[in-house]
N, C-alpha and C positions, 0 to 999 in steps of 0.2 A: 206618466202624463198621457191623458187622451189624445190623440194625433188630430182626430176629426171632433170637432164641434158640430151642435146644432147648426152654427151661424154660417161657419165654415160648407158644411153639409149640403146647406141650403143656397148658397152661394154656387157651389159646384155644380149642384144638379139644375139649377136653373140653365149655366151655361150649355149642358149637352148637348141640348137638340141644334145650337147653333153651329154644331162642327167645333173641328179644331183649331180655329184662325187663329192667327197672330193679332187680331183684334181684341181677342178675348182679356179679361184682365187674369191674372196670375194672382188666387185667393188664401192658400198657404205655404208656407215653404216646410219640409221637413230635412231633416241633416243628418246626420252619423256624428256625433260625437268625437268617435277616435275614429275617423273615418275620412275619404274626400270625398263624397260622394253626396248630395245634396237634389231633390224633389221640390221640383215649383206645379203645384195642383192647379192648372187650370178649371179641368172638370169631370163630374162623373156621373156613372150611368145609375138612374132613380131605380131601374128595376136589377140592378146588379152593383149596389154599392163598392162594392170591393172592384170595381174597372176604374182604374184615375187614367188622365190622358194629363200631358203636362213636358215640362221641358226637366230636362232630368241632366247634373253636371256631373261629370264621373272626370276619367279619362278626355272624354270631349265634351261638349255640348250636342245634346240630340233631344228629340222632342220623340213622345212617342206614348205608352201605356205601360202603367206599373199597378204593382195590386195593393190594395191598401194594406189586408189581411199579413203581406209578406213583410212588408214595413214594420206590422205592429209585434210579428212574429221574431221581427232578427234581433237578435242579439251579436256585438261584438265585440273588440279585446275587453275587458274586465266584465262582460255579462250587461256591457251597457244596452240599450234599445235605441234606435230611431228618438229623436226630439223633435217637438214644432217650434220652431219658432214664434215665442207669443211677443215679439213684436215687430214683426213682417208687416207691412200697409201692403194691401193689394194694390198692384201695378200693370200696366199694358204686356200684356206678353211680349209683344214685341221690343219693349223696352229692355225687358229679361232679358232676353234672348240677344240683343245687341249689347248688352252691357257686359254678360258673359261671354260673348264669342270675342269681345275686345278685354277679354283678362282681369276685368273689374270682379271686385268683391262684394256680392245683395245682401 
């Protein structure tokens, strides 16, 4: 499965130049399969696609920069990849971001 879409793509890069606000909306999510670890793609850089900025849930919740490149590269337990969720609606970041810091499931 392709991680990034046109639509997705296009979505992202619009958001960069705005910073990394909690205003921003949250336009895909990607996941680990056999994993906890979960990628919400606010935005990224038009002239370095592979820079995502986004709120990222592992162990904690943190917001910060992840590479797309390394997403579409990992593989883990049975050789699985990264998934996108194809059906995530974009949402307030901040909504993410408070729904996951109170234990909820996106």
């Amino acid at each position: 499965m392709r991680l990034m879409t046109k639509s997705i793509e296009k979505m992202a890069q619009k958001q960069f130049s705005s910073g990394a606000g909690m205003e921003q909306k949250v336009v895909a999510k990607f996941f680990d399969p056999t994993g906890s670890y979960t990628w919400y793609l606010m935005n990224s850089d038009p002239e370095n696609p592979d820079y995502c900025w986004g709120i990222v849930k592992g162990h904690a919740v943190e917001m910060g920069s992840f590479s797309l490149s390394d997403l579409q590269n990992y593989r883990g337990q049975f050789g699985l990849g990264i998934e996108r969720d194809k059906f995530f609606t974009p949402m307030i970041a901040e909504d993410v971001w408070n729904r996951l810091y109170n234990g909820e499931h996106i």
